[in-house]
N, C-alpha and C positions, 0 to 999 in steps of 0.2 A: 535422417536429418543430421548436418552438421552439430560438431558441440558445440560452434560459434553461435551457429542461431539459438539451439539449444538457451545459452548462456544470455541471451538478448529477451530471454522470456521471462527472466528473473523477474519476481514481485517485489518493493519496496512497500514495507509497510500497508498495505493496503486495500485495500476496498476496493479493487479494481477486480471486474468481471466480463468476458464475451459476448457473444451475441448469438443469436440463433431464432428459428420459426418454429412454429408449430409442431409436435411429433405427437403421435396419439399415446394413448395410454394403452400402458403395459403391466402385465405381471414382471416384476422388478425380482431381479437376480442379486444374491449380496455374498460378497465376498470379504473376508478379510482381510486387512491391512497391518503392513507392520508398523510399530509403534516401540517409540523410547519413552522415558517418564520427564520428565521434565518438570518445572514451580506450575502452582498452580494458575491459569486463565491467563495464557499470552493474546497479547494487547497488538503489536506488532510483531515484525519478521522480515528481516536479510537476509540474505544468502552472499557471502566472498568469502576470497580465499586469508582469512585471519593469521593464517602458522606459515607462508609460501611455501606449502607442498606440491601447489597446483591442483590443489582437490577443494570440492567445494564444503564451505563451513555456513551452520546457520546459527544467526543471533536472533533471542526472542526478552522482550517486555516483557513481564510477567505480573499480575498484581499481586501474586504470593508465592514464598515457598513455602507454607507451611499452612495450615487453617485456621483460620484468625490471627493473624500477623497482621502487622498495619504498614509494613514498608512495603512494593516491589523489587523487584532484582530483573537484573539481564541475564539468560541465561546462554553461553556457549556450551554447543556440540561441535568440536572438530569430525569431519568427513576423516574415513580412512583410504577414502577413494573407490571399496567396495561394495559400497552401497549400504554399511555400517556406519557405526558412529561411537565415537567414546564417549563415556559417561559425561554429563553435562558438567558443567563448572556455572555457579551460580556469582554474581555479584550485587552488592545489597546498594539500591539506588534509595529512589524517592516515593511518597507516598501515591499510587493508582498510576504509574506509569502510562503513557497516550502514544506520542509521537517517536519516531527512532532515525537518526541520521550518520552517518556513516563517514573517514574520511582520514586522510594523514593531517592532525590538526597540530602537530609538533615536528613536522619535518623528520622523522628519522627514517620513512620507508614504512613504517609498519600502520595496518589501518586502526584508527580509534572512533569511539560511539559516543554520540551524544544523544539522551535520551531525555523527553519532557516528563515533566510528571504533575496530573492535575490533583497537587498536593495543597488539597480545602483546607489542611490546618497546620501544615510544616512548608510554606511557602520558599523558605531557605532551600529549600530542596528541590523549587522549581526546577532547576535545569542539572543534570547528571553527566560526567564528562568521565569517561574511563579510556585510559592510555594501553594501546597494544603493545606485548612485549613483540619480539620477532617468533616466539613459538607458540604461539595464540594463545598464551594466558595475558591478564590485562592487572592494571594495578590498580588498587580501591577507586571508587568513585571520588571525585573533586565536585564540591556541588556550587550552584551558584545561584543569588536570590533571582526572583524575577516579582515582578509587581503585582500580578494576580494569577487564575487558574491558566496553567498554560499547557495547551492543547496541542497544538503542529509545531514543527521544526524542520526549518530547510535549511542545508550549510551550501555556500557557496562565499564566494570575496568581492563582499556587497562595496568595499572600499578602495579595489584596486592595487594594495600593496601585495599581490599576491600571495596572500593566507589568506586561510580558508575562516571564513565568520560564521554564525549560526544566527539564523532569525525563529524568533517564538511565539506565537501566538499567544497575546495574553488577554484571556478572553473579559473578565472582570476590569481590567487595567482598561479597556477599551486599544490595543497600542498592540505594532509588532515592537516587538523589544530587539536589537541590536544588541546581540554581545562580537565586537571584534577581536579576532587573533589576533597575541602577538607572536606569532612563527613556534613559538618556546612550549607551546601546551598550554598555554594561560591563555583567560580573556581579559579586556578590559569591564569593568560593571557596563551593565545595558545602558542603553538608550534610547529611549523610548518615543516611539513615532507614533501618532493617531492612527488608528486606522480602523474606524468604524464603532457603531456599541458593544459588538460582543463577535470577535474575530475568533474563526476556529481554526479552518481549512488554510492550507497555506502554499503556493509555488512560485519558485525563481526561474526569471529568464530571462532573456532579451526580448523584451516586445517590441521594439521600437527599430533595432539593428543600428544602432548605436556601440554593441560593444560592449554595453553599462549595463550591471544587472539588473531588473525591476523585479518587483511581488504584487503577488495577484491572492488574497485574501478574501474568503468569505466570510457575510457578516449573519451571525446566525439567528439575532435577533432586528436586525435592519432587514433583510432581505434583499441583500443587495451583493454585488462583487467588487472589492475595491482596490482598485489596481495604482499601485506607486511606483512609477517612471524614478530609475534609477541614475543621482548624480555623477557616478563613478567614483566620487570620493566617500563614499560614506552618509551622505544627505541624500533625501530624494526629496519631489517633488508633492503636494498635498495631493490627498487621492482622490481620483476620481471615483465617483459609486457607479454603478449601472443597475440596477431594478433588477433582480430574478423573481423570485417567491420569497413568500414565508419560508421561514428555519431553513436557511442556506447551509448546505453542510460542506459535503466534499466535494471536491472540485480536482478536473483531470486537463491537462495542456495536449492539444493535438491538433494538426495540421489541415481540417475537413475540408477543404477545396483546392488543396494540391497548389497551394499560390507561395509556398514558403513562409509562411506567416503564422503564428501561433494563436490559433483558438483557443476557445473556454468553455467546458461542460463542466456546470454545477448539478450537483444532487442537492434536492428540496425536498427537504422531512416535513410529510404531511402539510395541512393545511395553505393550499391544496397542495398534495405529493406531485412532485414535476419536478422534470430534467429541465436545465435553461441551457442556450446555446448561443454562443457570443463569438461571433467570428471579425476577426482583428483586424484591422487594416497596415498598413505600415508604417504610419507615425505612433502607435504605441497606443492609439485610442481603440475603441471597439464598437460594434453595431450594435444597435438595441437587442434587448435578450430575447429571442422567440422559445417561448413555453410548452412545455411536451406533458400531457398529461399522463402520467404512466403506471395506474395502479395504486394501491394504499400507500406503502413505504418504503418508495426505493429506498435503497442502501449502496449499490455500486454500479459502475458501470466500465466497459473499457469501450474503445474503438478500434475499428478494423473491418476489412472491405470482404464483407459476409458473401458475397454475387457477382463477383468477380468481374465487377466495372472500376474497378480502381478508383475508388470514392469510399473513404472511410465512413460506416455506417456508424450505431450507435445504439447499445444495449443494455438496457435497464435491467437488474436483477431486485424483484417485489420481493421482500421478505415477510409478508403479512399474505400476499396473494400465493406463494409458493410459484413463483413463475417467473419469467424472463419476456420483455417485453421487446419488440425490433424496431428498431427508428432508421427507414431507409435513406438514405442520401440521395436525393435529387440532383447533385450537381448545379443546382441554381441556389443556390442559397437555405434552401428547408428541406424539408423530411417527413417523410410518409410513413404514419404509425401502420408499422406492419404486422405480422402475428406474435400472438402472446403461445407459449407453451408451457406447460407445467415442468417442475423438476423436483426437487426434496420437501421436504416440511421446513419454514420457515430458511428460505438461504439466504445466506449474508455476502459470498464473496465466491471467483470465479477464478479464471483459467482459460488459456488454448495453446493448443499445440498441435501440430502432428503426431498422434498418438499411434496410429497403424502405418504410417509410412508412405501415404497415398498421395502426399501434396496438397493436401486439403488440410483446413482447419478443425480438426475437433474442439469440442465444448466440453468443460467439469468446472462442475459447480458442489463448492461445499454448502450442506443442507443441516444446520444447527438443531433441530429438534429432529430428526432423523439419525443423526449420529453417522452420516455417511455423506458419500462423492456423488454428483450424478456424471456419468460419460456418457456424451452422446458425440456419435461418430458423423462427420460433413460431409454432403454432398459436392461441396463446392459451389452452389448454387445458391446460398445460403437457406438449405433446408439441411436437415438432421433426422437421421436413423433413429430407431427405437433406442432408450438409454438403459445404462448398466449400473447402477449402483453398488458401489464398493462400502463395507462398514469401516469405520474410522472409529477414532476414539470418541468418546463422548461432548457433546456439544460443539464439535467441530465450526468455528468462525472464520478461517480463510483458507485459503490454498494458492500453491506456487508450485513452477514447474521447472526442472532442471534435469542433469545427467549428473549422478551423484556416483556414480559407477564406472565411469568413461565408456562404455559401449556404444554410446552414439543415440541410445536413444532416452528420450523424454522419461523422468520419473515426478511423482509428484509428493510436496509434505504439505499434511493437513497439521498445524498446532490445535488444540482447540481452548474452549475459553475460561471453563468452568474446572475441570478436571485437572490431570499432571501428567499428563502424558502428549506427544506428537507422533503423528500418524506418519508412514515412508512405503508409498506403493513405486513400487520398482519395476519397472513397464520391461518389457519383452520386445516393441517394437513394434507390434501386432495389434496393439491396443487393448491385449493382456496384461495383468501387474501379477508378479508371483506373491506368495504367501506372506505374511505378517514374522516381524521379529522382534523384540523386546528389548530396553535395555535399561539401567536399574537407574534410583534418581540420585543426585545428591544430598547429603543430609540436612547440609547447614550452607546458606549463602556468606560468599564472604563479603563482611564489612566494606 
């Protein structure tokens, strides 16, 4: 596999996972993983290139570097290119860090972080802005208030003057909060837009193709999706809701009927646990939501075309069922609950790639009470071989896949949530990962 494609698999922050069918049970094989130390329980995870060396770097959320602290911090790893990493550099944000968005938000070339933080008693601290030097170190956090707990963060230039703005979910405020660029590394204070009773999940796009950006918003206690058509200047349009379930959470943008047009899959925590699927038309509105019942408590899903009919499926990962549920694509508009298969103890978040080289999509899924990866290798068919499980560090909560080495093929980092450390299996190409390597933490986050 190309590095391009490689580089196209990258994770942003997320809760996003594969898809696959049934595989029987096995006696599970465990291997070890390498692993650097890092703050304790990242929340989020990037992968870019921070220092322009052309190698890849990761930024993680952290809710602590220390045990009992009350702040979070970001914490960078610069890549050395060899599938190493130097020691982390911590930087001291806001209180229980959430959401993490990435971006040149002062024009000088170098990329900078804006990170949310569901800061219940230091609100000031809602939103965390740290500027990139050109060697990937970054300078202290800039914070900014936001009006209640704020959950997601999407940057994009909601106003048209070409700077980059951030939008944040403020879940208590009822409102996406608007903070616009001005070019210079500052925002203006927000501006706060309704959008729902208790907005979490959050994505920018064109739904409309207009040009103009919109956001698409889940509401975690309305049970609805609520999509705000973008004015190009900075205003948009009152939002429409659309119906999913109870406790709306995350929510993923993709293309399921090949028409150009951007769809919408939310995840529904519990009561009743279901995926909804809202497929868009091209004036910016969307179809009513059809409901996918998929086990206790989904937590993630991604898309992608599991059966090799070019129609983007859909794959729930149960973290209460330990399993992965398949939602095939009809091509008419709905989806055939297809098989459920088991993979770790309690998984939160996924993976694919070409992991042996064969043009097929392999499945890994990180498994939080297990403390390890599941790999399970594709048929192409959208069936799956017996899986491999790799050990990881402790409580492992997502996974992301890159070439951190340049050899061309796929590696994978597990952060995990509870612990201080992040896992680095370094793939062979064969759907092999060699041995585990360590690297020490830092002591103090900087202010």
């Amino acid at each position: 596999m190309s590095k391009n494609k490689l580089l196209a698999l990258l994770s942003v922050a997320s809760s996003l996972l594969l898809l696959g069918t049934t595989v029987a049970a096995t006696p599970q094989m465990f291997f070890e993983a390498p692993t650097w130390k890092t703050p304790l329980g990242p929340t989020s995870m990037v992968m870019a290139d921070f220092n322009h060396d052309g190698k890849l770097d990761i930024a993680n959320t952290c809710a602590c570097s220390t045990t009992g602290c009350t702040l979070g911090v970001v914490s960078i790893e610069l890549g050395n290119g060899d599938g190493t990493f130097q020691d982390h550099v911590d930087y001291g944000i806001g209180e229980i860090p959430q959401g993490l968005a990435f971006g040149d938000f002062n024009g000088d070339g170098n990329l900078d972080i804006a990170a949310v933080n569901r800061a219940d008693t230091h609100q000031s601290l809602g939103l965390s802005v740290l500027f990139g030097k050109a060697d990937g170190t970054f300078l202290p956090a800039v914070n900014y208030a936001v009006g209640g707990i704020a959950v997601g963060v999407a940057a994009a230039d909601f106003n048209g003057d070409g700077k980059i703005d951030l939008a944040v979910t403020s879940a208590v405020d009822s409102a996406i909060e608007l903070f616009f660029g001005k070019g210079d590394g500052t925002f203006q204070p927000f501006v706060s837009i309704p959008a729902g009773q208790y907005p979490i999940g959050v994505v920018a796009a064109d739904f409309n193709g207009d040009q103009k950006v919109d956001i698409a918003t889940t509401d975690f206690n309305g049970g609805t999706v609520n999509v705000l058509l973008g004015n190009g200047n900075g205003t948009f349009q009152p939002f429409a809701s659309y119906v999913t379930a109870d406790l709306a959470d995350y929510i993923v943008i993709g293309d399921l009927n090949n028409d150009g047009v951007h769809d919408l899959v939310v995840v529904n925590d519990f009561a009743p646990a279901s995926v909804s699927v809202l497929f868009g038309n091209s004036n910016g509105t969307f179809k009513a939501a059809v409901n996918f019942d998929v086990g206790n408590a989904p937590d993630a899903v991604i898309l992608g075309d599991v059966n090799g009919d070019h129609l983007a499926d859909i794959g729930v990962v149960d973290r209460f069922g330990g399993s992965v549920t398949l939602l095939l694509n009809q091509g008419n508009g709905n989806f055939k609950t297809g098989d459920t298969f088991g993979v770790g103890n309690q998984p939160f978040d996924g993976a694919a790639a070409d992991l042996n080289g064969d043009g097929k999509l392999d499945l890994l899924v990180s498994n939080y009470n297990s403390n390890s990866v599941s790999v399970l290798f594709g048929s192409g068919n959208g069936r799956f071989r017996s899986r491999v499980e790799y050990r990881v560090a402790d409580k492992p909560h997502s996974v992301a896949v890159a070439d951190f080495n340049g050899d061309g093929n796929p590696d994978l980092v597990v952060p995990d949530r509870t612990g201080d450390s992040v896992s680095v299996l370094l793939g062979k190409g064969t759907g092999v990962f060699l041995p585990r390597k360590d690297y020490p933490p830092a002591t103090v986050p900087i202010p």
